[in-house]
N, C-alpha and C positions, 0 to 999 in steps of 0.2 A: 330484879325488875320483872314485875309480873307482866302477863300477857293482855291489852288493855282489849276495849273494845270495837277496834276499829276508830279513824278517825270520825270528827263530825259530820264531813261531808260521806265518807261511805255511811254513817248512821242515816244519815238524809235521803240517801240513796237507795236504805235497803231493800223497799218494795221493788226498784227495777233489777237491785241483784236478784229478787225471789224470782220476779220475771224471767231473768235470764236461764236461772238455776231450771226452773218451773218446765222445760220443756226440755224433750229424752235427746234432742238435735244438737240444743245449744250445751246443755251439760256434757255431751262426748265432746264437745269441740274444747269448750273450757279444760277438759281433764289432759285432752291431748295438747293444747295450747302449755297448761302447765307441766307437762311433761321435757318439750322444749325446751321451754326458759330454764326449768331444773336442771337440764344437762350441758346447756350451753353456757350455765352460770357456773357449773361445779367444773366444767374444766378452762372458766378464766378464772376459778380460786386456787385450781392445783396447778397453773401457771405461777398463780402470785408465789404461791409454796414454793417455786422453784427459785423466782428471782428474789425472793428476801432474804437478808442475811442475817436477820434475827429468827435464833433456834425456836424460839418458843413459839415465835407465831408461825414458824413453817411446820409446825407440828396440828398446834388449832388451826390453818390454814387445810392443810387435809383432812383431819378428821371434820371439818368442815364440806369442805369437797365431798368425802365418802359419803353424808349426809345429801348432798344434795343430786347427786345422781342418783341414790338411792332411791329419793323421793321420786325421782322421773320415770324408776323402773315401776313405783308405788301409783304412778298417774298412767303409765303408759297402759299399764297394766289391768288396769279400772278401767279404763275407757278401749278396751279392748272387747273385757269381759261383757258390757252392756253394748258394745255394736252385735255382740253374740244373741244379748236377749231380743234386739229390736225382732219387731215381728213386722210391723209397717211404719212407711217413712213419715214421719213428721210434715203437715204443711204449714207453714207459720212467715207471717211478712214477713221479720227478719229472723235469720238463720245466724247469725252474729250475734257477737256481744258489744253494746255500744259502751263498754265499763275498763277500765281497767284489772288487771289481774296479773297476780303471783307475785315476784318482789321487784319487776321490773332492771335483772342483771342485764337488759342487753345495753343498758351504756354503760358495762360497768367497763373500766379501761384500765390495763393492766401494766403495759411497758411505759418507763420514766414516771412513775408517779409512786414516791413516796408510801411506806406503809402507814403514817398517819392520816395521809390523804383518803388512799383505801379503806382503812378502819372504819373512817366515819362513813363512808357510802354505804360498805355495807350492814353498817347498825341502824343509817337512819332506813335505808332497804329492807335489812330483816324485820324492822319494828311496824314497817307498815302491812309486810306483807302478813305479821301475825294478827295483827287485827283486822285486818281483810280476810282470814283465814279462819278466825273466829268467828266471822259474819255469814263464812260460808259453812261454817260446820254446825251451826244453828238452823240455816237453811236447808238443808240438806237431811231433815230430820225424817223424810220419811222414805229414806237409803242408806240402813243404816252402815252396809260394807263401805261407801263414799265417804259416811260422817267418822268412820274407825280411821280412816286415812287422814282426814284432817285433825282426828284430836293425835295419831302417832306421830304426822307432820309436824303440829303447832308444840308439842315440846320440843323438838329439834332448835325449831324457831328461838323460842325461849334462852335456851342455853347460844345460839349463834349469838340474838341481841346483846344477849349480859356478857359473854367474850367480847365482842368489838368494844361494846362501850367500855369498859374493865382496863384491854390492852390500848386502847386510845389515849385514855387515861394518863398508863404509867410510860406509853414515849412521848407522848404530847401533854404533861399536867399543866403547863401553866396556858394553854390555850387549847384546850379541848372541848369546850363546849363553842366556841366559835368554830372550830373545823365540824361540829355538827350543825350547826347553823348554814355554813357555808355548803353543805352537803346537801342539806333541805334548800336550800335555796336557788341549787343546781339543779334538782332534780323539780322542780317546781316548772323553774325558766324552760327545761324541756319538753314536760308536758307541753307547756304553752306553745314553745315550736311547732309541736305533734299537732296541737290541736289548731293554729293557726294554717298548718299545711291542708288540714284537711277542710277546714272551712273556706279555704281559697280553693281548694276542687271541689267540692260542691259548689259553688259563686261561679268559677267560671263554668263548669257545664251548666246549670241554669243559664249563666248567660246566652253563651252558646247555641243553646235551645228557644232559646228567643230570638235570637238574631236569627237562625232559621226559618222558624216558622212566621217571623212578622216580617225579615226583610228578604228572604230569598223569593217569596210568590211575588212581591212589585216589582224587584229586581225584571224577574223572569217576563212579566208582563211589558214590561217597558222593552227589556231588549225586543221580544216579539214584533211591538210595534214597531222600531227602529226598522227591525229588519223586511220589515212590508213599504216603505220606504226606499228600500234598496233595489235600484235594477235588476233586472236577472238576467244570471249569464254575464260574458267579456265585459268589461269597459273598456272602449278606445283610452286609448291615449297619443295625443297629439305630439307629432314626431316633428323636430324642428332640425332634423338634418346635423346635430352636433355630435350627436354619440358615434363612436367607431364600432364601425361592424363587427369588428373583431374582439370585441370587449364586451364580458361578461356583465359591465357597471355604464 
């Protein structure tokens, strides 16, 4: 299974990847961002290693793991070396990436689930992040230390996708392609979580900021008035002889 070219939507995409890539601010944050994901994925894969009780794949479960820390020291390590070169800071509206990026392990979930279940997450995981990785190793053409990392990266990649798919396969033949299906389709549903959380924080601070600004100044104006209105100082109060003196009420 070769290494494709990224989905349609990253193709669609790809001028705001170049944008992203395109500034020395957002490129350290992506490398260090990918360095992350790479080690916090390789040690919920040398987990899965521990709790499977099939030899073969706690074996490609490691040297899968080895692979993916590696790559983190391969990222960490790059986005080190060019915080070294900066000479001055970057200004730019946004200092983020508004994109996705790397293979997206932090759902990946490791305790009570199935190594078929597993399998597929991380084949249809590794499949995207190699053409996502593709995408950036074309952009990235005039770094070439960066684009070395992403073509040593994306064979790893390679060889991860065609293992999952391969061992999916031979414990799961007669429903393996629906556990990859189910797999995309899990990972789809989350995005949209993600991305409905965050359009509900932007909505509500806009809102927010409107209700301030349009309803806190009549608010404020109105109390004012009320309060001009108000005697000043004591107000009697007429005492009709029933309360006890000795009582607080």
């Amino acid at each position: 299974m070769a290494v494709g070219r990224g989905t349609r939507v990253d193709r669609m995409l790809r001028p705001v990847h170049r944008w992203v890539w395109g500034d020395f601010d957002r490129r350290v944050r992506k490398l260090l961002a990918f360095a992350e994901v790479e080690g916090d994925g390789g040690r919920d894969i040398l987990r899965a290693a521990e709790v499977t009780s099939d030899p073969l794949l706690r074996r490609l479960y490691l040297e899968h793991a080895i692979d993916e820390l590696r790559h983190a020291d391969l990222f960490r390590q790059r986005g080190a070396d060019l915080l070294q070169l900066r000479s001055t800071r970057s200004h730019v509206l946004f200092n983020t990436s508004p994109l996705p990026g790397g293979h997206g392990l932090d759902d990946l979930s490791i305790e009570g689930e199935p190594d078929h279940r597993l399998l597929a997450f991380l084949h249809v995981a590794e499949k995207s992040a190699a053409g996502r990785f593709a995408i950036y190793r074309d952009i990235v053409d005039d770094d070439p230390p960066t684009r070395a990392i992403f073509d040593e990266i994306l064979r790893d990649e390679v060889f991860h996708m065609n293992y999952t798919h391969t061992q999916l396969a031979r414990v799961l033949p007669g429903s393996y392609r629906r556990q990859v299906w189910q797999a995309r389709a899990s990972r789809l549903w989350k995005r949209y979580l993600r991305l409905a959380a965050a359009v509900a924080g932007v909505l509500g601070t806009a809102i927010l900021t409107i209700m301030y600004f349009v309803l806190l100044a009549p608010f404020a104006w109105l109390a004012k008035r009320a309060e001009r209105r108000e005697p000043v100082g004591w107000t009697p109060i007429a005492h009709e002889g029933k309360d006890s003196p000795t009582s607080q009420y």
